[in-house]
Biopython code that builds the backbone (N, CA, C, O; Angstrom):
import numpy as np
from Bio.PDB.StructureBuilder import StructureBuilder

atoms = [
    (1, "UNK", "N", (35.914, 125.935, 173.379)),
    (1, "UNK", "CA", (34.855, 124.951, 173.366)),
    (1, "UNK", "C", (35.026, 124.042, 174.576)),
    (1, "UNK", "O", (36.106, 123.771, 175.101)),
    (2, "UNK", "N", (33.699, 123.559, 174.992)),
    (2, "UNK", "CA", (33.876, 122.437, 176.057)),
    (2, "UNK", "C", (33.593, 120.942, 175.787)),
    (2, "UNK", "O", (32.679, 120.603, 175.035)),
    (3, "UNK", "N", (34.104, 120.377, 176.187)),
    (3, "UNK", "CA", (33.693, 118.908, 175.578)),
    (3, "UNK", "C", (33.690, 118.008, 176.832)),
    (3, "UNK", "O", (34.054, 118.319, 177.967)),
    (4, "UNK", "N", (33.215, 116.851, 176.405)),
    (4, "UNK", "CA", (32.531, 115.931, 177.222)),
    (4, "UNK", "C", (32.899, 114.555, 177.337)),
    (4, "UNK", "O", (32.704, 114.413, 178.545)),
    (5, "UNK", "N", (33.243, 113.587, 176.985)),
    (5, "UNK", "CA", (33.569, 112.231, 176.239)),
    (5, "UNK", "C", (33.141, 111.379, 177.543)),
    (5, "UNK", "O", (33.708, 111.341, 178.635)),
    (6, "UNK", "N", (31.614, 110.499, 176.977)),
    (6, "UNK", "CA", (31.476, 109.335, 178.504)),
    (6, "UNK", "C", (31.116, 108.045, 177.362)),
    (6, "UNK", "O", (30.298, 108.031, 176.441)),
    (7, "UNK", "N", (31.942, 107.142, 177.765)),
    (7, "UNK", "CA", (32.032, 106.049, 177.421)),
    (7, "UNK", "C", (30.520, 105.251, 177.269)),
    (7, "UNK", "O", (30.123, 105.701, 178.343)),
    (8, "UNK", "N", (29.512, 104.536, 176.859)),
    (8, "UNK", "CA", (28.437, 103.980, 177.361)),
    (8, "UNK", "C", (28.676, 102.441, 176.395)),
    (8, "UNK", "O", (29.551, 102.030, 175.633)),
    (9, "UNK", "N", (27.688, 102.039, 176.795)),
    (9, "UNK", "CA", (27.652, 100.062, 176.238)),
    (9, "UNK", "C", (27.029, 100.334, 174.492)),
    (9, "UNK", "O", (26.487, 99.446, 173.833)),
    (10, "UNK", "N", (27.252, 101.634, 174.045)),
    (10, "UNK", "CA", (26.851, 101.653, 172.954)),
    (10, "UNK", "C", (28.026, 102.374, 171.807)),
    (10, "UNK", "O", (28.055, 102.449, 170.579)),
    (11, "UNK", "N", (28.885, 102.813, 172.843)),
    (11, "UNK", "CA", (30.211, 103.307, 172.121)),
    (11, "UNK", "C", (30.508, 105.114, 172.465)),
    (11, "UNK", "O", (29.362, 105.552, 172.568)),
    (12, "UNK", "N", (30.886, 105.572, 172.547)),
    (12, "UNK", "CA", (31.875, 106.948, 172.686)),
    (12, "UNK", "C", (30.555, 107.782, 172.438)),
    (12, "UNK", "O", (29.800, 107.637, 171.477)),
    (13, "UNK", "N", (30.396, 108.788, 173.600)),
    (13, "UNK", "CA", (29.277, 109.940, 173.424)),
    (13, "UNK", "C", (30.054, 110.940, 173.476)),
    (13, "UNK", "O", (30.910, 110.941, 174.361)),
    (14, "UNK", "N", (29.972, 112.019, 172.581)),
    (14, "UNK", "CA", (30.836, 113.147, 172.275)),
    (14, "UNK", "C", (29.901, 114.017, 173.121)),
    (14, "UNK", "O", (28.796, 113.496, 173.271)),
    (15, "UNK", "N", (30.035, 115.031, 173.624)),
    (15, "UNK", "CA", (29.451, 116.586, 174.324)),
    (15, "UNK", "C", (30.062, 117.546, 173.881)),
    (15, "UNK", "O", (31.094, 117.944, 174.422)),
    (16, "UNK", "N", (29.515, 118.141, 172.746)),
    (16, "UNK", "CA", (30.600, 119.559, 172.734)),
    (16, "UNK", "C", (29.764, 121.452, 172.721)),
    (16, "UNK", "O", (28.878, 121.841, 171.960)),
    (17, "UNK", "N", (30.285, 122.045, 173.549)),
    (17, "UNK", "CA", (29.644, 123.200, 173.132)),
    (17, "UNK", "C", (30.522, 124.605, 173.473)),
    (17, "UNK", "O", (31.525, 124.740, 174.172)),
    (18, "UNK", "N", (29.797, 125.528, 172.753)),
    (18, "UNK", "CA", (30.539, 126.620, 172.636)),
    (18, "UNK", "C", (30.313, 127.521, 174.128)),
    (18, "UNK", "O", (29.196, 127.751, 174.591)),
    (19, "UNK", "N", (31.712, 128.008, 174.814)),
    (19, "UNK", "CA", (31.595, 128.315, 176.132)),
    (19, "UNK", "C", (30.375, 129.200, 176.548)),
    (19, "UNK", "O", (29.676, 129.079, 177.554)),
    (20, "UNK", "N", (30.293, 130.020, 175.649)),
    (20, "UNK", "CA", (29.194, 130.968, 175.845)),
    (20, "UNK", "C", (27.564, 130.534, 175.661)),
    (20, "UNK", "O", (26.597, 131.276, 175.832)),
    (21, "UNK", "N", (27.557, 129.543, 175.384)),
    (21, "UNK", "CA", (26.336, 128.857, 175.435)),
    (21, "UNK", "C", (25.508, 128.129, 176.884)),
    (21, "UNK", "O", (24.357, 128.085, 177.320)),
    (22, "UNK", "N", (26.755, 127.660, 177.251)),
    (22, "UNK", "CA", (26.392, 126.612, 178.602)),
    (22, "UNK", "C", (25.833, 127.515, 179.467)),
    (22, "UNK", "O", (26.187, 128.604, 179.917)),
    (23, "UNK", "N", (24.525, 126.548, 179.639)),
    (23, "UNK", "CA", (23.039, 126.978, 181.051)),
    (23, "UNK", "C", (22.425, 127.520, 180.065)),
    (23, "UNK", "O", (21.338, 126.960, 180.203)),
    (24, "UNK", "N", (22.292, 128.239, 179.106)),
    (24, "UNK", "CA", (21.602, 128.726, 178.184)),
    (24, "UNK", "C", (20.088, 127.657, 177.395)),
    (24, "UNK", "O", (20.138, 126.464, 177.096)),
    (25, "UNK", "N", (19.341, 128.249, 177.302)),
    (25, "UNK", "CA", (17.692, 127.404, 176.468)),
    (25, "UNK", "C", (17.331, 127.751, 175.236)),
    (25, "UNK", "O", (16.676, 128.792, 175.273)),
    (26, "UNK", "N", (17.452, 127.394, 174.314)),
    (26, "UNK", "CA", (17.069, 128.070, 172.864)),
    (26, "UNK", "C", (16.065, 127.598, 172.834)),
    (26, "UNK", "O", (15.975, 126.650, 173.614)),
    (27, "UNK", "N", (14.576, 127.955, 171.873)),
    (27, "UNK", "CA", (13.665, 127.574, 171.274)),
    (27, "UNK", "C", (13.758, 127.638, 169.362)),
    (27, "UNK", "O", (14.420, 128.359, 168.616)),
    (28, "UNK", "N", (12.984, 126.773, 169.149)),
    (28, "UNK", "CA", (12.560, 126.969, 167.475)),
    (28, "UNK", "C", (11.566, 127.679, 167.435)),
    (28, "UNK", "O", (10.762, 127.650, 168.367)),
    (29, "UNK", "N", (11.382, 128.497, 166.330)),
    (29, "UNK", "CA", (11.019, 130.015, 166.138)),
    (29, "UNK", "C", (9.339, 128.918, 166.219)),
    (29, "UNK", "O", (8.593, 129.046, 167.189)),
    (30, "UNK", "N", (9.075, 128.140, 165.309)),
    (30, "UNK", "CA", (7.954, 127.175, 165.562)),
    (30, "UNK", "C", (7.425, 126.803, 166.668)),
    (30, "UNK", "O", (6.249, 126.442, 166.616)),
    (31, "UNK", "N", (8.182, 126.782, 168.076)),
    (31, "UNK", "CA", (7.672, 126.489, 169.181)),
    (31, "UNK", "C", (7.505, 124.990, 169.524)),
    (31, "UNK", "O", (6.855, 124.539, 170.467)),
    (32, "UNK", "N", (8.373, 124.128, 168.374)),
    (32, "UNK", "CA", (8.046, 122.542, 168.344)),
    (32, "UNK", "C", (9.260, 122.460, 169.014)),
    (32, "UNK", "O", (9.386, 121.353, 169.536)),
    (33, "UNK", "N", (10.205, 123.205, 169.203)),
    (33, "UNK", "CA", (11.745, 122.310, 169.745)),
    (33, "UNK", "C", (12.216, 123.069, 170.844)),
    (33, "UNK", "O", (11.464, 124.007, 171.109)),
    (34, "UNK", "N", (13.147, 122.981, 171.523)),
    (34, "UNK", "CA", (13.653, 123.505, 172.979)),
    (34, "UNK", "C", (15.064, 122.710, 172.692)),
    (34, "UNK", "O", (15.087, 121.555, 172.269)),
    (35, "UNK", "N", (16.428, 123.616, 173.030)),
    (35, "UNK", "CA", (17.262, 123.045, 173.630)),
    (35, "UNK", "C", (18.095, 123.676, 174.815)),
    (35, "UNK", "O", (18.624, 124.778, 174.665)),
    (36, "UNK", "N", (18.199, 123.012, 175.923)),
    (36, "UNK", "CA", (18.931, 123.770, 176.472)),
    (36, "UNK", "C", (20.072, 122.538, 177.047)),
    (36, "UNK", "O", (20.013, 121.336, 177.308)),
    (37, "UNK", "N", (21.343, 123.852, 177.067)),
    (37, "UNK", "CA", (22.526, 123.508, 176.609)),
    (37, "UNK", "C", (22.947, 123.225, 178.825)),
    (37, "UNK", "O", (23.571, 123.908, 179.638)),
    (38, "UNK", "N", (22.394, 122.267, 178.899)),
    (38, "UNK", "CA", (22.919, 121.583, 180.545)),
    (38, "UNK", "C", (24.123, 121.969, 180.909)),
    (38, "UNK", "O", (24.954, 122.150, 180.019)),
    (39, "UNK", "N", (24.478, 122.178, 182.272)),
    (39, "UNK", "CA", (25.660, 121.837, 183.040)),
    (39, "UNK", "C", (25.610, 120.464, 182.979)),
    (39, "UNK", "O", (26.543, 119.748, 182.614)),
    (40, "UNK", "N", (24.781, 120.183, 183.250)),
    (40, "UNK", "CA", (25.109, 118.607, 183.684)),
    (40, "UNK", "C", (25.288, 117.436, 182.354)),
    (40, "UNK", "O", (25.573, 116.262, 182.590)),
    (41, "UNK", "N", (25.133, 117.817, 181.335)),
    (41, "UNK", "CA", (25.394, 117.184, 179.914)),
    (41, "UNK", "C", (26.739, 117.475, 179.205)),
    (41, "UNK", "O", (27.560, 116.642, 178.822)),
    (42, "UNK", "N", (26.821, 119.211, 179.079)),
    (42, "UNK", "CA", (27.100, 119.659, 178.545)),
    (42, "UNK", "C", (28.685, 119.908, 179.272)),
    (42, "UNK", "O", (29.645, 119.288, 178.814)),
    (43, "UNK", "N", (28.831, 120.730, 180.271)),
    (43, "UNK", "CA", (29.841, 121.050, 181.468)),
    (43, "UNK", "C", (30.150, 120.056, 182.360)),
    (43, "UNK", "O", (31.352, 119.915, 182.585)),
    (44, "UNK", "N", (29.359, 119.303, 182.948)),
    (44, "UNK", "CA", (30.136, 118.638, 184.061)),
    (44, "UNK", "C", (31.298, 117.673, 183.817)),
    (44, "UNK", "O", (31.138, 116.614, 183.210)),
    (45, "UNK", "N", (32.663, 118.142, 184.392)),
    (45, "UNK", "CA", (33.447, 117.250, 183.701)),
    (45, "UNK", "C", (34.248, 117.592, 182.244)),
    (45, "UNK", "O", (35.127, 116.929, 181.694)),
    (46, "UNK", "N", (33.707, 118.699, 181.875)),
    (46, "UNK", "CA", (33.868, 119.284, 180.445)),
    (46, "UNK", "C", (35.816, 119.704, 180.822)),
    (46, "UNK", "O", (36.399, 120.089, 181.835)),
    (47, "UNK", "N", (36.195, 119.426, 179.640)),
    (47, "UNK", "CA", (37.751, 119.906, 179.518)),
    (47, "UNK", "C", (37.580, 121.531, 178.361)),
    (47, "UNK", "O", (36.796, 121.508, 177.412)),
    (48, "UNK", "N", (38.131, 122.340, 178.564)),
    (48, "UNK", "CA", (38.592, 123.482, 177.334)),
    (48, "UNK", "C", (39.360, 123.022, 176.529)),
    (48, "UNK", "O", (40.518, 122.848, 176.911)),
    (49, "UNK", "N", (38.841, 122.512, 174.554)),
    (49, "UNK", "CA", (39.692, 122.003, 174.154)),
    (49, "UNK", "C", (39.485, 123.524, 172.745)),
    (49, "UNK", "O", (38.815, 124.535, 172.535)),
    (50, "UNK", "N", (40.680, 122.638, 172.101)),
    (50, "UNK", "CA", (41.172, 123.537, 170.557)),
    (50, "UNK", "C", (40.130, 122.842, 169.661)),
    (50, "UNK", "O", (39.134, 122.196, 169.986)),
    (51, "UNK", "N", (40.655, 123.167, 168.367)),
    (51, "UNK", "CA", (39.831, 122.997, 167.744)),
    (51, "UNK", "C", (39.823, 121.134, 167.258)),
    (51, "UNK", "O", (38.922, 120.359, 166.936)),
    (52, "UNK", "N", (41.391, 120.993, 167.432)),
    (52, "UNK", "CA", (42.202, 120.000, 167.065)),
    (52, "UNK", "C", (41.491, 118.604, 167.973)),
    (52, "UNK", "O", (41.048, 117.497, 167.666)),
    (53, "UNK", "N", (41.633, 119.184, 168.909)),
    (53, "UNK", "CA", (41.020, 117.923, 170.211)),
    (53, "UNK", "C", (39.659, 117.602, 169.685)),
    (53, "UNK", "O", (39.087, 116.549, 169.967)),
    (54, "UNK", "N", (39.040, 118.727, 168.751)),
    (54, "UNK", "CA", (37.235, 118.388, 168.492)),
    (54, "UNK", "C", (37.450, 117.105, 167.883)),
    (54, "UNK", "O", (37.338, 116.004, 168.422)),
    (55, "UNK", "N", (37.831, 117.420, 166.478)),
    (55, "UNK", "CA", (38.111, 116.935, 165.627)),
    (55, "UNK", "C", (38.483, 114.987, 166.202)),
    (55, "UNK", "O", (37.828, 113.991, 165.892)),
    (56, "UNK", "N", (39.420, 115.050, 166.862)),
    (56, "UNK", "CA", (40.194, 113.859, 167.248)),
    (56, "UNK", "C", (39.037, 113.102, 168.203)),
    (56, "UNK", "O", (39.192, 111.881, 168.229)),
    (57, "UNK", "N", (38.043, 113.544, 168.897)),
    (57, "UNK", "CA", (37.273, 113.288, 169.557)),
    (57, "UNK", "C", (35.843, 112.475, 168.924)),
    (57, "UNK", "O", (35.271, 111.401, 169.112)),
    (58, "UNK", "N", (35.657, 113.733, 168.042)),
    (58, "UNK", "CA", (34.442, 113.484, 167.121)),
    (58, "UNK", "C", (34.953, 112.217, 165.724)),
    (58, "UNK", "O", (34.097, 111.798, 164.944)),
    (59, "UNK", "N", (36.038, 111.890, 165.658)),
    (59, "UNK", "CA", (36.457, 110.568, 165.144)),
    (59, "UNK", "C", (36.326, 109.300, 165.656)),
    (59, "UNK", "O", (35.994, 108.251, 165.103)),
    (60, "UNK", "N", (36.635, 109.545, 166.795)),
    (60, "UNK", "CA", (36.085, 108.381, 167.570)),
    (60, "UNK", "C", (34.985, 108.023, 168.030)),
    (60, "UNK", "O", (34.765, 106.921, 168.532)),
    (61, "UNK", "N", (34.322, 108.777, 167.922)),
    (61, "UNK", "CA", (32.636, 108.742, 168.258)),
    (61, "UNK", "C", (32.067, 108.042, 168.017)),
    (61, "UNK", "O", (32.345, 107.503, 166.946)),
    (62, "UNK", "N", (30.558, 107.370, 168.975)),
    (62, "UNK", "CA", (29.869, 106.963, 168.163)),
    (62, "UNK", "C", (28.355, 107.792, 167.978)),
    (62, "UNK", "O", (27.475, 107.580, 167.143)),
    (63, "UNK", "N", (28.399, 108.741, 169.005)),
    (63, "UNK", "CA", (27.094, 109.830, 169.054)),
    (63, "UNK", "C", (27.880, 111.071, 169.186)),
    (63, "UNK", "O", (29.023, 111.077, 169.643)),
    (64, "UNK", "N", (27.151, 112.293, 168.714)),
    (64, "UNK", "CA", (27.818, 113.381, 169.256)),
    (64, "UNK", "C", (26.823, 114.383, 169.195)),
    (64, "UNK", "O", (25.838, 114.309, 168.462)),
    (65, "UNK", "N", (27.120, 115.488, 170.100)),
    (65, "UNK", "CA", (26.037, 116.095, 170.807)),
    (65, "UNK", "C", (26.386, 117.620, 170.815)),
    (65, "UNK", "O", (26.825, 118.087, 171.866)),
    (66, "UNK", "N", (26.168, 118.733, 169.326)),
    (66, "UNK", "CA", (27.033, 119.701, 169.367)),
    (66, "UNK", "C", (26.144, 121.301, 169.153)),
    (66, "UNK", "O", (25.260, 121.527, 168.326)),
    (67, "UNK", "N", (26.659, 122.164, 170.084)),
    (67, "UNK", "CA", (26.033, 123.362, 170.225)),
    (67, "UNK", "C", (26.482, 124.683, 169.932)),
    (67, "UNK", "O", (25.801, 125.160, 170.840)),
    (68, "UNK", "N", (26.992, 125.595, 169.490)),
    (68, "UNK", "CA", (27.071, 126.559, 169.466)),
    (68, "UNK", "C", (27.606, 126.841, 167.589)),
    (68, "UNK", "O", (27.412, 125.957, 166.755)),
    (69, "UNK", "N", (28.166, 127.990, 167.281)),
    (69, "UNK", "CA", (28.375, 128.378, 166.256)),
    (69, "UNK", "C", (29.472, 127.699, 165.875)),
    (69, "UNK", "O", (29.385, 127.045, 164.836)),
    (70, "UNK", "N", (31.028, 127.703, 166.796)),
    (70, "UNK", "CA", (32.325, 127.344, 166.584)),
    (70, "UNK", "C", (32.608, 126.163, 166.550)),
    (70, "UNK", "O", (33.546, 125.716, 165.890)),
    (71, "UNK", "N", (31.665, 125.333, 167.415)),
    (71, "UNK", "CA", (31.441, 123.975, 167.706)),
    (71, "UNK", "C", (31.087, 123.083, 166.305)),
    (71, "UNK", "O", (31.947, 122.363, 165.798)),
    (72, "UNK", "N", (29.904, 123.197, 165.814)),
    (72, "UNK", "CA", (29.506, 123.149, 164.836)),
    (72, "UNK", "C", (30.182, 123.361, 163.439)),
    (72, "UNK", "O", (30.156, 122.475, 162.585)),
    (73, "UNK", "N", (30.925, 124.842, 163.196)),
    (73, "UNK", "CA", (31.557, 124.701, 162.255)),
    (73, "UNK", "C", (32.749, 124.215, 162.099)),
    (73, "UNK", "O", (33.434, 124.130, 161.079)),
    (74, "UNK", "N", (33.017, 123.811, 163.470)),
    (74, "UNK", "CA", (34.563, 122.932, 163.478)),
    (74, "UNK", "C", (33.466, 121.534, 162.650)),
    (74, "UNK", "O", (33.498, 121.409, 161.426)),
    (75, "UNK", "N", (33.107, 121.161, 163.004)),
    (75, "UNK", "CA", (32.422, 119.647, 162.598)),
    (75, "UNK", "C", (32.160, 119.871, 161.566)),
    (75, "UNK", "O", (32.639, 119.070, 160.764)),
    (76, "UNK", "N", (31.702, 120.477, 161.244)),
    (76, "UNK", "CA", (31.541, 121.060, 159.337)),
    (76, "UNK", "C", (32.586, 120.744, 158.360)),
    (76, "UNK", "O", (32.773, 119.932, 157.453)),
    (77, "UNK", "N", (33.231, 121.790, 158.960)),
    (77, "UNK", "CA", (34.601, 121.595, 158.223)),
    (77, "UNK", "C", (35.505, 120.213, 157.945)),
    (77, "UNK", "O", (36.062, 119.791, 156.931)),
    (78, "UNK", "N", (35.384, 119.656, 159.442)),
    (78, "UNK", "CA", (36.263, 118.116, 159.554)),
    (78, "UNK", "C", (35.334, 116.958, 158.594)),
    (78, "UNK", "O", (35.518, 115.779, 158.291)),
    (79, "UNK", "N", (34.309, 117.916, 158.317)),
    (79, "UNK", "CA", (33.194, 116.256, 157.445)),
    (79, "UNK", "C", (32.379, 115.885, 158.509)),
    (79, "UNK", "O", (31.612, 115.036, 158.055)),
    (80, "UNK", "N", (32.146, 116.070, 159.664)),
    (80, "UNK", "CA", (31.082, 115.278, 160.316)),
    (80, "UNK", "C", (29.935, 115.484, 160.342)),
    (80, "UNK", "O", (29.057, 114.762, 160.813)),
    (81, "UNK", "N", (29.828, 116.585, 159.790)),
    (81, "UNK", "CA", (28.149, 117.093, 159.715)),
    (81, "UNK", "C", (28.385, 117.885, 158.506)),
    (81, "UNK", "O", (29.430, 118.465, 158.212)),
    (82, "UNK", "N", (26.904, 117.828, 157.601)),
    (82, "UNK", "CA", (26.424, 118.144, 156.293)),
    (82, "UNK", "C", (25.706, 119.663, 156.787)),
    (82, "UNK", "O", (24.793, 119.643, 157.612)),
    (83, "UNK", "N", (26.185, 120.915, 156.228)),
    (83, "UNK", "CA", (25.677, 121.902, 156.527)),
    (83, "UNK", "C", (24.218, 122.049, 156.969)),
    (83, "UNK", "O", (23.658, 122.504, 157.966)),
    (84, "UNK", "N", (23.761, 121.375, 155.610)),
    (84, "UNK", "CA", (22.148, 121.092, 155.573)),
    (84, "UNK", "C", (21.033, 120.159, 156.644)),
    (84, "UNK", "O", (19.812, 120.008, 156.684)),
    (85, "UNK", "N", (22.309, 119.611, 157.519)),
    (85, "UNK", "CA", (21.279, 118.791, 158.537)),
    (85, "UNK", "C", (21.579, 119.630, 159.756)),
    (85, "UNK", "O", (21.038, 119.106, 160.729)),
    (86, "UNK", "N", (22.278, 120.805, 160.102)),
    (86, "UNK", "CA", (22.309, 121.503, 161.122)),
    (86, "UNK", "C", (20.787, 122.313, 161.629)),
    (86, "UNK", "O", (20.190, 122.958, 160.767)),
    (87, "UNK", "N", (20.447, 122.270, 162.469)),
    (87, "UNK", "CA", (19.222, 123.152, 163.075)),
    (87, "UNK", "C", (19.782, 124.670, 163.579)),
    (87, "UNK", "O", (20.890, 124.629, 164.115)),
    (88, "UNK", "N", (19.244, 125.804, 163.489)),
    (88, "UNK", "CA", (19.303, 126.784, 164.179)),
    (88, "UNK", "C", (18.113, 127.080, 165.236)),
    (88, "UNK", "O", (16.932, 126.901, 164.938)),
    (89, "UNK", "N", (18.538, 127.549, 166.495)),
    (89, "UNK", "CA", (17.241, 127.245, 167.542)),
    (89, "UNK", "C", (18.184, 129.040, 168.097)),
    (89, "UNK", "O", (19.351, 129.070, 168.487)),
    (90, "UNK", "N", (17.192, 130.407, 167.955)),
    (90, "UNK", "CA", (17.450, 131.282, 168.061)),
    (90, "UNK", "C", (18.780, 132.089, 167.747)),
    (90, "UNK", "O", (19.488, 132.650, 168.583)),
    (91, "UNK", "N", (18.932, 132.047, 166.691)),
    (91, "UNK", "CA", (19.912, 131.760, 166.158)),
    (91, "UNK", "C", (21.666, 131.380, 166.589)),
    (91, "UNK", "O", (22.733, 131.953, 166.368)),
    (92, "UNK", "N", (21.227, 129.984, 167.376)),
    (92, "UNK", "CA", (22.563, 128.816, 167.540)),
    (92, "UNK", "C", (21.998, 127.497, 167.028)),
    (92, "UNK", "O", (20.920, 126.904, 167.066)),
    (93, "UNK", "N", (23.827, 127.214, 166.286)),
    (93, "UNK", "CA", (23.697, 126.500, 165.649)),
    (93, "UNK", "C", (23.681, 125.164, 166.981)),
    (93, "UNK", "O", (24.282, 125.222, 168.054)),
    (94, "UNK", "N", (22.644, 123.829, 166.393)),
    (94, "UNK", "CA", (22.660, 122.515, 166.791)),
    (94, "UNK", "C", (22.960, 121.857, 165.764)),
    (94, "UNK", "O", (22.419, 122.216, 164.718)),
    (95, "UNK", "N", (23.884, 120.727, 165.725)),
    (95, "UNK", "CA", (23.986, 119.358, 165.176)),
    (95, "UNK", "C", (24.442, 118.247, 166.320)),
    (95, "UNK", "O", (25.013, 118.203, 167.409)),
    (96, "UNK", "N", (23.733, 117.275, 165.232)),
    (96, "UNK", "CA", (24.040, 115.632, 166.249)),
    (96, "UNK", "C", (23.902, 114.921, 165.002)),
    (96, "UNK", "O", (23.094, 114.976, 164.074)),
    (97, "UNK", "N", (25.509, 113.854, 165.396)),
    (97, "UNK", "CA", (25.408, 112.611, 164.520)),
    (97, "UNK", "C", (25.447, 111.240, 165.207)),
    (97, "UNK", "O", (25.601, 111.129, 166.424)),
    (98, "UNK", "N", (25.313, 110.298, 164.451)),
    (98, "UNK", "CA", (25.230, 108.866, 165.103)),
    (98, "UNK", "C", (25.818, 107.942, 163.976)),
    (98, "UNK", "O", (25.388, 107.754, 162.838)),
    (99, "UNK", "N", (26.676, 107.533, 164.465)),
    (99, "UNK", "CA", (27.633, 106.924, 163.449)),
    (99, "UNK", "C", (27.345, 105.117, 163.560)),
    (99, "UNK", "O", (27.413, 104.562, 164.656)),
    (100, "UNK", "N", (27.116, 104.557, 162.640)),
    (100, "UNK", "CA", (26.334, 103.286, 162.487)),
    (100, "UNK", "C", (27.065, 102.334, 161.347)),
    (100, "UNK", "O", (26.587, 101.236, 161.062)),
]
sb = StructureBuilder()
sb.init_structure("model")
sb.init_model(0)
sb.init_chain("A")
sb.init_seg("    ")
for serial, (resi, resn, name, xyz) in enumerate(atoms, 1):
    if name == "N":
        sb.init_residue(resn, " ", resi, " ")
    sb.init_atom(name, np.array(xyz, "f"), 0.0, 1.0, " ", f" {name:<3s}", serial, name[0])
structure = sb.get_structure()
């Protein structure tokens, strides 16, 4: 996985995605949504972490910004995301939380 961490005046922005995703564009089968997974969001700056580093990252957060299958179900698993609020956009998984 790649991850991201930029500080802003609103608290800790997480970036995480699964390697095989990055530069990649998904659509919703609906045609209402688009994501595509940036170098410049997603990669620039990105470290190769474990699963462990997600986890420790996405604790400190205060947004987080997550793409692929492995990505996602790491966050699943740790509690940060509710299966049921995940999106699939051709079939990859998206979640994002905002911690308040």
């Amino acid at each position: 996985m790649l991850l991201v961490e930029r500080q802003t005046p609103k608290g800790l922005l997480v970036s995480v995605c699964d390697r095989d995703v990055l530069g990649e564009t998904f659509d919703a089968e609906t045609g209402e949504a688009s994501l595509t997974v940036s170098e410049e969001f997603y990669g620039d700056g990105a470290d190769a972490v474990d699963d462990e580093t997600v986890v420790d990252s996405l604790a400190r957060a205060s947004v987080a910004n997550l793409v692929g299958d492995e990505t996602v179900a790491v966050a699943i698993e740790a509690g940060f995301v509710e299966e049921g609020n995940v999106l699939e956009l051709e079939g990859t998984r998206h979640a994002q939380f905002l911690r308040m």
